[in-house]
ROVEX-181414 format. One record per residue (C-alpha): residue number from 1; x, z negated, y. Coordinates in nm, 4 decimals. Example, Ala and Ser with C-alpha at 12.3 -4.5 7.8 and 13.67 -1.06 7.14 Angstrom:
BEGIN
{num 1 | x 1.2300 | z -0.7800 | y -0.4500}
{num 2 | x 1.3670 | z -0.7140 | y -0.1060}
This chain:
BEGIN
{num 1 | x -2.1912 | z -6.7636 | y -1.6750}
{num 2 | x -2.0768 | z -6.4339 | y -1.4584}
{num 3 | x -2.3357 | z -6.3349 | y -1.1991}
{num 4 | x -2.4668 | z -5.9896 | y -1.2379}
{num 5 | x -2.2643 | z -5.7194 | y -0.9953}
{num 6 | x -2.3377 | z -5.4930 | y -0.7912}
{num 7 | x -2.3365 | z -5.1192 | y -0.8047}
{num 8 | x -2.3433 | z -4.8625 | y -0.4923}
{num 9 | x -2.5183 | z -4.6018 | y -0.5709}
{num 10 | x -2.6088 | z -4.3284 | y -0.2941}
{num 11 | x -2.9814 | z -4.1710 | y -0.3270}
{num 12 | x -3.0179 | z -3.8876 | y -0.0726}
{num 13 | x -2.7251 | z -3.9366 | y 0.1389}
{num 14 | x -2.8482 | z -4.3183 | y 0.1572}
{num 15 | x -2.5990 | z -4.5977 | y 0.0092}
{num 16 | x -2.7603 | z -4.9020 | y -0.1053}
{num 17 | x -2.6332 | z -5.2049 | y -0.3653}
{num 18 | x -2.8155 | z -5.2971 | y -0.6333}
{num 19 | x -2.7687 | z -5.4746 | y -0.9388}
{num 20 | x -2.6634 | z -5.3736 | y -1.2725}
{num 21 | x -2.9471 | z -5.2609 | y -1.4726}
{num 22 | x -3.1152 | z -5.1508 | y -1.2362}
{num 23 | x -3.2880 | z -4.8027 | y -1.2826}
{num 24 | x -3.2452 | z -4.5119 | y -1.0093}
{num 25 | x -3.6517 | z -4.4873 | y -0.9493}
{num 26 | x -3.6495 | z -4.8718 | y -0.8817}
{num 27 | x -3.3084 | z -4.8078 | y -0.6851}
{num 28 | x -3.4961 | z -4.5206 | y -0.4571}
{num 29 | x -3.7512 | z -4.7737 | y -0.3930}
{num 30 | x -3.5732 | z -5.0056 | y -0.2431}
{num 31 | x -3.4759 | z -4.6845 | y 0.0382}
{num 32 | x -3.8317 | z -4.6292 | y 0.0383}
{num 33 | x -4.0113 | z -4.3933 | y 0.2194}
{num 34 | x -4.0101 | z -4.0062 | y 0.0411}
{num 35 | x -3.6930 | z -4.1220 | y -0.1148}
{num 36 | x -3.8791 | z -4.2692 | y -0.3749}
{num 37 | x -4.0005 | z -4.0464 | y -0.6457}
{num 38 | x -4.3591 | z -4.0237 | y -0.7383}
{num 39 | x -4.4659 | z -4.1642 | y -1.0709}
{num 40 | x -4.7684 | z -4.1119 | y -1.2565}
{num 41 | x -4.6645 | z -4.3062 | y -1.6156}
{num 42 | x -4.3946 | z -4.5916 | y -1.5045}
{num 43 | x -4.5607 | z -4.9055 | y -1.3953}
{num 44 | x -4.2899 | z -5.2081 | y -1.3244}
{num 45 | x -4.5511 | z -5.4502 | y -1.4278}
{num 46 | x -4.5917 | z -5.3496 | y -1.7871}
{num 47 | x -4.3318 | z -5.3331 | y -2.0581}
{num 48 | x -4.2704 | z -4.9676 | y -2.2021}
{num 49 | x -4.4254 | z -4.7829 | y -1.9371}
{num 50 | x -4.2127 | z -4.4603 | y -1.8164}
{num 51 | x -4.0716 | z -4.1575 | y -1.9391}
{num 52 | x -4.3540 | z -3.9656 | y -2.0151}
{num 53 | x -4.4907 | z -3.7851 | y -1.7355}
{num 54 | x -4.1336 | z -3.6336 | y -1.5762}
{num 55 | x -4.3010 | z -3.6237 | y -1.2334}
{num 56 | x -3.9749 | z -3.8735 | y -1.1122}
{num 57 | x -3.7113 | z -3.5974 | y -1.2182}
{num 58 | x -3.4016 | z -3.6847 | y -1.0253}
{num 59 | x -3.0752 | z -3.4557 | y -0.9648}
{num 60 | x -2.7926 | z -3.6529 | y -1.0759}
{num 61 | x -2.4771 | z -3.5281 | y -0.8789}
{num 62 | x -2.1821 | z -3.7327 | y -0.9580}
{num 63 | x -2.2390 | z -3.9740 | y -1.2730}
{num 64 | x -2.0089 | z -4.2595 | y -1.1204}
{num 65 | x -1.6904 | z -4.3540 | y -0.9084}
{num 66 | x -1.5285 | z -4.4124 | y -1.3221}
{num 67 | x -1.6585 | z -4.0114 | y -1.4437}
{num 68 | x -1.7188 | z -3.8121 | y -1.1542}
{num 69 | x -1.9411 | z -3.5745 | y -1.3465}
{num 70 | x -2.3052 | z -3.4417 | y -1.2925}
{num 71 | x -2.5308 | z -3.4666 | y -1.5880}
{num 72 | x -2.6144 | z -3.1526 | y -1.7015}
{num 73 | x -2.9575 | z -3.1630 | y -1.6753}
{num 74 | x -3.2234 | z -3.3404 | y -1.4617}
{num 75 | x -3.3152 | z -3.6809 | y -1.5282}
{num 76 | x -3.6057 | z -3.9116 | y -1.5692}
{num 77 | x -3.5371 | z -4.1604 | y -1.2624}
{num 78 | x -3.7509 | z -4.4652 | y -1.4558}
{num 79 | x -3.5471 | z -4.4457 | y -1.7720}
{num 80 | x -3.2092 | z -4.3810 | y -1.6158}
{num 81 | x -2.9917 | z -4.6996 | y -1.4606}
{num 82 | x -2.7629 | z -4.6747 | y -1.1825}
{num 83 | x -2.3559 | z -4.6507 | y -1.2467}
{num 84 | x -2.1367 | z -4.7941 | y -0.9450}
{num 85 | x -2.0575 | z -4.4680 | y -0.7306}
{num 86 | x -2.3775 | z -4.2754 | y -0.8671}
{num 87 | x -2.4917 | z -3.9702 | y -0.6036}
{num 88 | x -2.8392 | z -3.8988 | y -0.6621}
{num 89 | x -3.0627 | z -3.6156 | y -0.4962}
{num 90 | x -3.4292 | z -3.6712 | y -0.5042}
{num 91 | x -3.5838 | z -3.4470 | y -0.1988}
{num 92 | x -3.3097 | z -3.2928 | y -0.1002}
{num 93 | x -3.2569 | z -3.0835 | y -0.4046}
{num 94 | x -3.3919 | z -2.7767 | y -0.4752}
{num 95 | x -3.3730 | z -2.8290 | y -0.8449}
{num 96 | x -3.5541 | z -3.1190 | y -0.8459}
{num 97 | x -3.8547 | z -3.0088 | y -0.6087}
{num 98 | x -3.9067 | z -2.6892 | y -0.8324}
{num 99 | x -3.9368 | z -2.9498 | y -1.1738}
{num 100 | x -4.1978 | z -3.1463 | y -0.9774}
{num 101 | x -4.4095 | z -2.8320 | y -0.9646}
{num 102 | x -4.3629 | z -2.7247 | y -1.2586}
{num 103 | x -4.4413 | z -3.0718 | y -1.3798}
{num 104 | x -4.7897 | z -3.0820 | y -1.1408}
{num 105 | x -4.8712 | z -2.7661 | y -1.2782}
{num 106 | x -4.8745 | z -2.8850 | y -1.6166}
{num 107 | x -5.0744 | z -3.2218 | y -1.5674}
{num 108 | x -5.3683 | z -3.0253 | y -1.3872}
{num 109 | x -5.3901 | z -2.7803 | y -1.6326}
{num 110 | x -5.6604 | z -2.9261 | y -1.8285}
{num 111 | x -5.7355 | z -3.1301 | y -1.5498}
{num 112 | x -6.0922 | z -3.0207 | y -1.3829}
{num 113 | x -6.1844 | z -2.9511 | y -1.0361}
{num 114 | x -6.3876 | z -3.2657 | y -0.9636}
{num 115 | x -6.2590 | z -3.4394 | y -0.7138}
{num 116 | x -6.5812 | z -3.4265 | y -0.5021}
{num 117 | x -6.8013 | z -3.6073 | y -0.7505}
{num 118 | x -6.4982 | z -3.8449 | y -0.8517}
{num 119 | x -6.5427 | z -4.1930 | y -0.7187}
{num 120 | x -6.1254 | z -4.1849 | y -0.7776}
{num 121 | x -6.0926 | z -3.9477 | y -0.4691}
{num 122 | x -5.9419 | z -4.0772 | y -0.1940}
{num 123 | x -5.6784 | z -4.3057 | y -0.3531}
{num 124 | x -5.6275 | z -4.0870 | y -0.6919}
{num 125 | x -5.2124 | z -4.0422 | y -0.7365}
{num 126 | x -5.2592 | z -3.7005 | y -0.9054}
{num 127 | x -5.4259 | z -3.5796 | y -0.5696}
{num 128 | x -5.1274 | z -3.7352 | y -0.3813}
{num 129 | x -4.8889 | z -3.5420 | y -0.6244}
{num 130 | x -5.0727 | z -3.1940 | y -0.6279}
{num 131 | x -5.1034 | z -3.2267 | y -0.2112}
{num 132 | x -4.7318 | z -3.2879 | y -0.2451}
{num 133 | x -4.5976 | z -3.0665 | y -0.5410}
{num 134 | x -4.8942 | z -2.8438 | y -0.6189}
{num 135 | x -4.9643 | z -2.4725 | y -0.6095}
{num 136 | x -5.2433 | z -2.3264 | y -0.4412}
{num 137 | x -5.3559 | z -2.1457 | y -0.7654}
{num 138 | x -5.3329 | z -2.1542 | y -1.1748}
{num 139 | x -5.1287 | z -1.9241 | y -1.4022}
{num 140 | x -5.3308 | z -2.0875 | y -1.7233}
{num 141 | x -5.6193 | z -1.8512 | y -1.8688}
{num 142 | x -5.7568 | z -2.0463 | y -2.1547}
{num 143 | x -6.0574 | z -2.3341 | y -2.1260}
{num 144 | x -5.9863 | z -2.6297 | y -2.0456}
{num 145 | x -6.0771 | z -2.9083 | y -2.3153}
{num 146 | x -6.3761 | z -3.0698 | y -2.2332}
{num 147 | x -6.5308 | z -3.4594 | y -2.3257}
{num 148 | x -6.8281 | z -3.6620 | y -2.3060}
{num 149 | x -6.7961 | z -3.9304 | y -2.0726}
{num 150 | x -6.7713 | z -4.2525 | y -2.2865}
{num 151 | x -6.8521 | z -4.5997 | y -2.2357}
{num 152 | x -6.5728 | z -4.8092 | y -2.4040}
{num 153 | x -6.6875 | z -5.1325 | y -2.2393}
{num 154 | x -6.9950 | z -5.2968 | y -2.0495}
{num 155 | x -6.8689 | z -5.1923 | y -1.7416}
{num 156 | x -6.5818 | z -4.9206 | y -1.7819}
{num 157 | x -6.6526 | z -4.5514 | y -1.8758}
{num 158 | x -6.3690 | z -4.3319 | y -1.9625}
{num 159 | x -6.4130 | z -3.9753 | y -1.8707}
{num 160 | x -6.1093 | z -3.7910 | y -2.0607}
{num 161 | x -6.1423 | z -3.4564 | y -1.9179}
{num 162 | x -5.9184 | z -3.6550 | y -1.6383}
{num 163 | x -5.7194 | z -3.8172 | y -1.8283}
{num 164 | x -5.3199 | z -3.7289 | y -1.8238}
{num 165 | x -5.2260 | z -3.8898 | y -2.1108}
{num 166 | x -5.0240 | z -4.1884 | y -1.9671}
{num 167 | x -5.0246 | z -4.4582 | y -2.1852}
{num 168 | x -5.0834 | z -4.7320 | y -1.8768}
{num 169 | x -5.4168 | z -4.8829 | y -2.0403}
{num 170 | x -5.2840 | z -4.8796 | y -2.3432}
{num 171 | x -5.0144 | z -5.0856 | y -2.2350}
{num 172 | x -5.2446 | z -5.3092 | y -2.0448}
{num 173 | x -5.4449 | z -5.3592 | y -2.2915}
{num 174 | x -5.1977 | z -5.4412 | y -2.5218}
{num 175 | x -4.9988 | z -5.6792 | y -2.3151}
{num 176 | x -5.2887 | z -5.8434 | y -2.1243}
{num 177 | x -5.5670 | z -5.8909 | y -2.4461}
{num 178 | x -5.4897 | z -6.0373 | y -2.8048}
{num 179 | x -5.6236 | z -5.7395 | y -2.9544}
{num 180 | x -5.6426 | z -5.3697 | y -2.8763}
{num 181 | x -5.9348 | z -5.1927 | y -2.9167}
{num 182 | x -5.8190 | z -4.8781 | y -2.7875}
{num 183 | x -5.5435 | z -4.6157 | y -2.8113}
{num 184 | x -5.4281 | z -4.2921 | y -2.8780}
{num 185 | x -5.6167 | z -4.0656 | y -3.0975}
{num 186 | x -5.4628 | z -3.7201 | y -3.2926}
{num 187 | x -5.1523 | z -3.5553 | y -3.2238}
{num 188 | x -5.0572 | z -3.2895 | y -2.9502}
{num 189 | x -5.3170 | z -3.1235 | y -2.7833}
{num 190 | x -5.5822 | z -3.2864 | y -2.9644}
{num 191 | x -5.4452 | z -3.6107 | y -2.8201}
{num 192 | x -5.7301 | z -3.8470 | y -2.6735}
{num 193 | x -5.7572 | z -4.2317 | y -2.5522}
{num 194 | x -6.0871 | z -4.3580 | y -2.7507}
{num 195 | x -6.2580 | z -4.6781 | y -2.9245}
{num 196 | x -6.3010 | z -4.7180 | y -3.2966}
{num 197 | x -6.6836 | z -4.8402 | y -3.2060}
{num 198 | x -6.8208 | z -4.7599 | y -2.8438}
{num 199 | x -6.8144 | z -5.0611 | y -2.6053}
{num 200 | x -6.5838 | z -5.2924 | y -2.7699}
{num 201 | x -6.3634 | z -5.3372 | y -2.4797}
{num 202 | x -6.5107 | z -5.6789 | y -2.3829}
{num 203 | x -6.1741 | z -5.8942 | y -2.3450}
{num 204 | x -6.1782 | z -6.0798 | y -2.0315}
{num 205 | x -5.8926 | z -5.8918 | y -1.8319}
{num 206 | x -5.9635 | z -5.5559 | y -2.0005}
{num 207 | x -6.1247 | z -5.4016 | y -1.6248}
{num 208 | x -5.7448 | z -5.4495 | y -1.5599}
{num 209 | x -5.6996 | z -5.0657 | y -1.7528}
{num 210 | x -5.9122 | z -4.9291 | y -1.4460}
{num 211 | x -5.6712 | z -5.0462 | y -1.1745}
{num 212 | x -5.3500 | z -4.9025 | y -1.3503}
{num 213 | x -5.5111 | z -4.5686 | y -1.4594}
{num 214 | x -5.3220 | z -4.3405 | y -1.1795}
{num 215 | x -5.6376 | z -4.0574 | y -1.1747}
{num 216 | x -6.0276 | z -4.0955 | y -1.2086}
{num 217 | x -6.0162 | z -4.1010 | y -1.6147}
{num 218 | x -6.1331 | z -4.5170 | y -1.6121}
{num 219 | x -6.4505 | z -4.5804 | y -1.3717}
{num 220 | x -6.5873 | z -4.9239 | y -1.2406}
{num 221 | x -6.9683 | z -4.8743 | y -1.3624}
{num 222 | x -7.0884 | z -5.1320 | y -1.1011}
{num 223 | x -6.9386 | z -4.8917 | y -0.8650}
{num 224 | x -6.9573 | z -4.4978 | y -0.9926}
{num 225 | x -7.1304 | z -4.3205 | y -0.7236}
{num 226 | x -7.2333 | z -4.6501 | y -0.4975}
{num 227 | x -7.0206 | z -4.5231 | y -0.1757}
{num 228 | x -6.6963 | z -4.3076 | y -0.0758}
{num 229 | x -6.3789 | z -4.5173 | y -0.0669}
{num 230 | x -6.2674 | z -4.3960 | y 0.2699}
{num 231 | x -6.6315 | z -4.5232 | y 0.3725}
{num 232 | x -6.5827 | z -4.9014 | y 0.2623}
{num 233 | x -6.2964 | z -5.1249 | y 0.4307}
{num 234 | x -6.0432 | z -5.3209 | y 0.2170}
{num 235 | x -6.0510 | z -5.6575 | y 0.3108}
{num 236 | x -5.8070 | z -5.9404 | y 0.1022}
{num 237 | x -5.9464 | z -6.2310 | y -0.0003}
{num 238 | x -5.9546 | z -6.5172 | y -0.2390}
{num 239 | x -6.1577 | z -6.7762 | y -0.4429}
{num 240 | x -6.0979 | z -7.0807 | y -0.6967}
{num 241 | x -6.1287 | z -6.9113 | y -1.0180}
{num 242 | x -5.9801 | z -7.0834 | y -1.3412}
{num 243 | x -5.9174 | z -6.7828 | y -1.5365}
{num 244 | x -5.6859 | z -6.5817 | y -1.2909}
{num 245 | x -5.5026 | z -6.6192 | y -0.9453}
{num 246 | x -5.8374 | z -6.5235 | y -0.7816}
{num 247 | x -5.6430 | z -6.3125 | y -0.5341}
{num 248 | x -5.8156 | z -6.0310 | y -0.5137}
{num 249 | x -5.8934 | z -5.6972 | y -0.2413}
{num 250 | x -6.2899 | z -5.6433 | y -0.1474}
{num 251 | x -6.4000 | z -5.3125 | y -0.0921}
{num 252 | x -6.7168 | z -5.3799 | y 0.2124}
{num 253 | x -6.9782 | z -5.1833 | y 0.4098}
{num 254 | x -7.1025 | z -5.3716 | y 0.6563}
{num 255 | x -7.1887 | z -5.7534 | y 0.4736}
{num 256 | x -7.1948 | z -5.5665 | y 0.1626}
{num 257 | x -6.9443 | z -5.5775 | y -0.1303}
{num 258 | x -6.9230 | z -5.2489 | y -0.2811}
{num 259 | x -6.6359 | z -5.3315 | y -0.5036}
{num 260 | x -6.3682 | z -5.5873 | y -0.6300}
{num 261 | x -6.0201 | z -5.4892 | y -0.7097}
{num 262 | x -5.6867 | z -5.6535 | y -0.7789}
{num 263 | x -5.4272 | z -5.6202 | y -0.4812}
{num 264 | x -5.1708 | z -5.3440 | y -0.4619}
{num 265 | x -4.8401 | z -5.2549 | y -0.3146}
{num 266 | x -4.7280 | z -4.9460 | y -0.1960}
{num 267 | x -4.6312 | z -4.7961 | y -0.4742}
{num 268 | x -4.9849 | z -4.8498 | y -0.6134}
{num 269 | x -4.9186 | z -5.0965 | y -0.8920}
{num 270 | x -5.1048 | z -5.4633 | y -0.8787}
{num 271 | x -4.9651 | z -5.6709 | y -0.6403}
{num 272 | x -4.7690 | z -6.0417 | y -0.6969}
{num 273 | x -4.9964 | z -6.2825 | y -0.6589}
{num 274 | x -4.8998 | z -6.5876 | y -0.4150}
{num 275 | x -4.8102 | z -6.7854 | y -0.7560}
{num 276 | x -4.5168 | z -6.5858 | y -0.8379}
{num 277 | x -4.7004 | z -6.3827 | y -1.1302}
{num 278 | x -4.8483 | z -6.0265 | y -1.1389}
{num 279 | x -5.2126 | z -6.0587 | y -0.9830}
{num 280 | x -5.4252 | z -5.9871 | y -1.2305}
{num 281 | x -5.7359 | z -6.0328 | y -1.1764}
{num 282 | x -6.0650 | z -6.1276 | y -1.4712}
{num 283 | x -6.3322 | z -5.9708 | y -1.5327}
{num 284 | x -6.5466 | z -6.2360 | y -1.3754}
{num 285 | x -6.3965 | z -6.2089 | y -1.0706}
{num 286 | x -6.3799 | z -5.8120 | y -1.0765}
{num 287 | x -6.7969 | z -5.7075 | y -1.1725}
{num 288 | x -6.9925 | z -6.0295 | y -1.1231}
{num 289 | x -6.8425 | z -6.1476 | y -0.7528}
{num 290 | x -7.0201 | z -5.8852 | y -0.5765}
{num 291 | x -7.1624 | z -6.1647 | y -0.3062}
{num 292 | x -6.9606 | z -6.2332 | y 0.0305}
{num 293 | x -7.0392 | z -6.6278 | y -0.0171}
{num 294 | x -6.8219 | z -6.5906 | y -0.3597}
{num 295 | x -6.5168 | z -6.5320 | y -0.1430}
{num 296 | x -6.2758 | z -6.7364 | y 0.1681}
{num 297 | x -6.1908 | z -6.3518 | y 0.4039}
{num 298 | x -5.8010 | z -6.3305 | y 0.4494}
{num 299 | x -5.8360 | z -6.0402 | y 0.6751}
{num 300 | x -5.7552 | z -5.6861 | y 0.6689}
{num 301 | x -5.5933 | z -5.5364 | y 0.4033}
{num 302 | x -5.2564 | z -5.3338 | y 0.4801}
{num 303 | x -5.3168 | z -4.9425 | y 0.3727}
{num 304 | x -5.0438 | z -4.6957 | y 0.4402}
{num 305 | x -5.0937 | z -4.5125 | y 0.7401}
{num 306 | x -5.0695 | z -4.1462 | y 0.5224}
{num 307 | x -5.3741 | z -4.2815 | y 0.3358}
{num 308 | x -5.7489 | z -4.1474 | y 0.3699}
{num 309 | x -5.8403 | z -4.5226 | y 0.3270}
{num 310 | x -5.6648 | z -4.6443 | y 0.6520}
{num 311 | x -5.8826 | z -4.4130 | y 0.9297}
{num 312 | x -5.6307 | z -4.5297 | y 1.1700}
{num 313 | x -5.7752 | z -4.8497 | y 1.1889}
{num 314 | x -5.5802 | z -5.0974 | y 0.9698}
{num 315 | x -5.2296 | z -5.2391 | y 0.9621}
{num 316 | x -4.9461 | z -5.0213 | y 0.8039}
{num 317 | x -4.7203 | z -5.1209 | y 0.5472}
{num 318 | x -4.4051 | z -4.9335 | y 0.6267}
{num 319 | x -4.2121 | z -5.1140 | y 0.8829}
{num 320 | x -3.9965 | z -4.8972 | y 1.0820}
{num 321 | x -3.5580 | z -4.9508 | y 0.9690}
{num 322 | x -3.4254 | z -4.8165 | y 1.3235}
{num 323 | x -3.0675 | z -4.9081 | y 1.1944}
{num 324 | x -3.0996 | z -4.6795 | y 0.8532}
{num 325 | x -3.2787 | z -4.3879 | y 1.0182}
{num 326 | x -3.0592 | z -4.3506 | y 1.2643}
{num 327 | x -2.7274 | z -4.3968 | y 1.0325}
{num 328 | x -2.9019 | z -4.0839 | y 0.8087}
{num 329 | x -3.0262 | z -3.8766 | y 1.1199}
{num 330 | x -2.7201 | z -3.9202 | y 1.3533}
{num 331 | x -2.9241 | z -4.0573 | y 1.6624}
{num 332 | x -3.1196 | z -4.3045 | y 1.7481}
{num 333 | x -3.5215 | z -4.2505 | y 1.6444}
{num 334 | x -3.8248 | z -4.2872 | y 1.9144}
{num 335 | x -4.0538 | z -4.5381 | y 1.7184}
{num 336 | x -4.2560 | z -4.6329 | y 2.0567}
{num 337 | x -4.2373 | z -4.3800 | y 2.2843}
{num 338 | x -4.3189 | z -4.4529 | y 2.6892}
{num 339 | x -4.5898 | z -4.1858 | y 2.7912}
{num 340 | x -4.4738 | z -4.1820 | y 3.0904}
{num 341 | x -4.0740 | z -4.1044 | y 3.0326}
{num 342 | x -4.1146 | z -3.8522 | y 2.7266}
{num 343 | x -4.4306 | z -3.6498 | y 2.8697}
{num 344 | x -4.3529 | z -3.6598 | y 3.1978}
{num 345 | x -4.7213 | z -3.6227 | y 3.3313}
{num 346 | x -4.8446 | z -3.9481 | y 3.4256}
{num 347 | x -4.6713 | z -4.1168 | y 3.7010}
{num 348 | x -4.4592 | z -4.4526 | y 3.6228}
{num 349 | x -4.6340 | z -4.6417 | y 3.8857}
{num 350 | x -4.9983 | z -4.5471 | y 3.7534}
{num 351 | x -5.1676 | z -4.7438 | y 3.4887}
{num 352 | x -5.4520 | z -4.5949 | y 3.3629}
{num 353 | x -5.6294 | z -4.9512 | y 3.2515}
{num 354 | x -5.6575 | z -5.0218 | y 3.6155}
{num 355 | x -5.7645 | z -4.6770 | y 3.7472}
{num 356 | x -6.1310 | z -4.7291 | y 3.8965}
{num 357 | x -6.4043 | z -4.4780 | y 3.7626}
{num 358 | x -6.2336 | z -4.1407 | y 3.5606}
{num 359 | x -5.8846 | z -4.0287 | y 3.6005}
{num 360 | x -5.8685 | z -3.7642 | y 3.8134}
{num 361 | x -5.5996 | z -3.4872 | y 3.9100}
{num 362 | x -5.4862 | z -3.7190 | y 4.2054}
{num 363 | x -5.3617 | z -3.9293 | y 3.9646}
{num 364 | x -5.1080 | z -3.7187 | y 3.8039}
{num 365 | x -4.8450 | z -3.4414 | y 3.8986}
């Protein structure tokens, strides 16, 4: 059997080799950093997912090494799959930045203003997006459509006033349960995500549809309104549980577990468990585990430095590529910079760990 090739495709000036098949977004992660286009709809782990929000738009300059081409027109990045010799602009085309605005616009516009009463704030993807690729005002003049919250579990209420119409619990809940009990509702923009009866979502990996929802539209019920996020520290930890990997990310205040989620990666989406499988995590495990005996502490969990979460107290995930950075930005980049050499104010021979009692003006220039 032939072994898949490689294709070299370069993303914002940045040449990497992937494999065939391989589609551009997944190709712009690999580059990582804002290289990588946001997503609100595609989620790797579940089958189907993509092509419906537009908010990874991609300017496709040269189709491949074979037809030399642009496409006309910009392109979903999730749905589209590299050609050997592909040129790709993601933030470094006009085009493309202007689409992602128009696209924000058009996924807050029913959206309401509730971010301070959301328990979603803080580590909500639409807030990422409209801090990103958001206006400061609104051009729409109608109401927006408004819904009861509604509990379509024991211990998930959806509030659909937030809701962006992504499909991802759908497709959880179709590819993680037997059965669905929920879906899409009407056409256009009488579209809604409901229940045939109220609280039927009982399967035991259904809280899974609260971890992929990208905005506030699925709540944790054990949790609404218990604490801020940026409040509670993410610690990872484990237990034996028979029903999932047990892998799972504690949000604590002190001794106190506030709330259980499944592990993520950067990019937001549930992490791989150390079993080789997407961690998915039970429902046992997610409301009922709220003790600290239930659980063996891993340590620290690793937020991204950009995030509210972190408070400049927990490990980063992006490791520093010296090598690429310097290949794009034609020198050599100052990760850890000597005080002493770039400010020029305290003197080499002074360290300030062994200065007795404050530093003083004697101690400097």
């Amino acid at each position: 059997m032939s072994e898949t090739p490689n294709f070299k495709v370069t993303i914002d000036n940045i040449t990497i080799e992937v494999p065939a098949g391989t589609s551009i977004l997944e190709a712009a992660r690999r580059v990582g950093g804002e290289v990588a286009p946001p997503t609100m709809c595609y989620y790797s782990k579940l089958q189907g997912s993509g092509g419906k929000c537009r908010t990874c738009l991609v300017e496709v300059s040269k189709g491949s090494e074979k037809d030399p081409r642009p496409m006309p027109k910009l392109v979903a990045s999730c749905r589209t799959g590299v050609m050997d010799g592909m040129e790709v602009k993601s933030m470094t085309s006009e085009k493309v930045l202007d689409a992602r605005k128009g696209v924000t616009e058009f996924l807050l516009l029913n959206h309401p203003l509730d971010c301070p009463v959301c328990d979603q704030a803080g580590e909500c993807h639409l807030q990422d997006l409209g801090y990103d690729h958001g206006n400061e005002g609104t051009r729409y003049e109608f109401d927006r459509r408004t819904f009861e919250p509604e509990d379509i579990g024991p211990n998930i209420q959806l509030h659909m006033n937030r809701c962006i119409m992504c499909f991802r619990c759908v497709f959880a809940a179709e590819q993680l349960t037997d059965y669905r009990e929920h879906g899409i509702l009407d056409r256009g923009d009488h579209a809604r995500i409901s229940t045939c009866i109220s609280k039927s979502l009982d399967h035991d990996f259904i809280g899974n549809v609260i971890d992929v929802c990208p905005v506030g539209a699925l709540t944790d019920k054990t949790f609404r309104f218990k604490n801020r996020v940026w409040f509670t520290k993410p610690v990872d930890a484990h237990c034996k549980c028979d029903k999932c990997c047990g892998e799972v990310r504690l949000w604590m205040r002190g001794n106190e577990v506030f709330r259980v989620t499944a592990r993520k990666d950067e990019w937001g989406e549930v992490a791989t468990a150390s079993n080789g499988k997407t961690g998915w995590i039970c429902n046992e495990c997610r409301f009922e585990k709220k003790s600290l005996s239930d659980w063996t502490i891993e340590g620290p969990s690793k937020i991204s430095r950009h995030s509210v979460i972190s408070q400049g107290h927990y490990e980063g995930v992006h490791e520093p590529q010296p090598e690429l950075l310097a290949e794009v930005i034609g020198k050599e980049p100052v990760f850890t910079m000597s005080i002493h050499n770039i400010s020029e104010v305290n003197k080499p021979n002074v360290h300030l760990s062994q200065i007795e009692g404050p530093a003083h003006s004697d101690d400097f220039k």
